[in-house]
C-alpha positions as CSV (number, residue, x, y, z in Angstrom):
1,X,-3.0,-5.3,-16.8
2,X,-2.8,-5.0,-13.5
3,X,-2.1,-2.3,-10.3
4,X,0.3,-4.4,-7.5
5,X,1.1,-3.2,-4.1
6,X,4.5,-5.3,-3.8
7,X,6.5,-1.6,-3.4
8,X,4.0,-1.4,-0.3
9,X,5.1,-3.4,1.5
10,X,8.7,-3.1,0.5
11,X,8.2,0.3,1.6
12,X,6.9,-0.4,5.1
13,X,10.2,-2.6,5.2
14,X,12.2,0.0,4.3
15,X,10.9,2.6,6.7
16,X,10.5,-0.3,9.5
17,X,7.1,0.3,10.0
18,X,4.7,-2.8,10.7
19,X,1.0,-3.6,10.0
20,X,0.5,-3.7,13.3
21,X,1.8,-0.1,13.8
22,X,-0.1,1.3,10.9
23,X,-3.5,-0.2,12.4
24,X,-2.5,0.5,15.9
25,X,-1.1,4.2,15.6
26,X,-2.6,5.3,12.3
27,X,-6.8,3.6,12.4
28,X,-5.7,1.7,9.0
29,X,-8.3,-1.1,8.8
30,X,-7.1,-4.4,8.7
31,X,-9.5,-5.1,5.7
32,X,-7.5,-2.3,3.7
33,X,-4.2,-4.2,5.0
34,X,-5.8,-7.4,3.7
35,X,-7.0,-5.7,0.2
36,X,-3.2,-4.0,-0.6
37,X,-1.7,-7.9,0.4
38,X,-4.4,-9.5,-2.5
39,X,-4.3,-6.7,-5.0
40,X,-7.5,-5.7,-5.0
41,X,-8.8,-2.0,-5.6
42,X,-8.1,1.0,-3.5
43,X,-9.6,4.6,-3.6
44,X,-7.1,7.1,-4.7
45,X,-7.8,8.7,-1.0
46,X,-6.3,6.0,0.5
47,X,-3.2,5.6,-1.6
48,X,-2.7,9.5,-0.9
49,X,-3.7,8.8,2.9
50,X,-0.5,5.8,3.0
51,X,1.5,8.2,0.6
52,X,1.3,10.7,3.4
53,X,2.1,8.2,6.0
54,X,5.3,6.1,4.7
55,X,6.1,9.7,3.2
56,X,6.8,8.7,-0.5
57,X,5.0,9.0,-3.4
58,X,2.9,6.8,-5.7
59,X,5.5,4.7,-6.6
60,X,6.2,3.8,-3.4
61,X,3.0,2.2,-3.0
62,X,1.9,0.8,-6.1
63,X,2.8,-0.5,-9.7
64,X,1.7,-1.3,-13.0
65,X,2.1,-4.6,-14.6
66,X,0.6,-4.8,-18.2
67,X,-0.8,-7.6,-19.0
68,X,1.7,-10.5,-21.3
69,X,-1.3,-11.3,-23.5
C-alpha cells in the first residue's frame, strides 16, 4: 500500500499554478516539492496547508494505491 501525489500535480495543472509559483509566492520548500514528486511522507499540516492553497480537498492531493500482493 501506498499514499501517491499524482492528483498533485494534476491539480497544479489544472489550476495553472507552477512549482515555481508555489515556492516563490507561497514559501513551499523545494524539498517538500521534491518529497510530493517521489512519494515520500508528508505531515497532515502540509497536505491541509496545499489543500488550502490549490483550494480542493484531500483528494486532490493525494491517493491510495493498495498494494497487488
Amino acid at each position: 500500500m501506498m499514499i501517491v501525489y499524482n492528483r498533485f500535480f494534476e491539480t497544479l495543472k489544472e489550476k495553472n499554478i507552477t512549482t515555481y509559483k508555489l515556492i516563490k509566492q507561497y514559501h513551499i520548500s523545494g524539498s517538500l516539492i521534491d518529497k510530493l514528486k517521489h512519494n515520500k511522507s508528508v505531515t497532515t499540516t502540509t497536505i491541509n496547508d496545499l489543500c488550502s492553497i490549490l483550494g480542493c480537498g484531500v483528494d486532490g492531493i493525494m491517493e491510495y494505491v493498495p498494494d497487488n500482493k
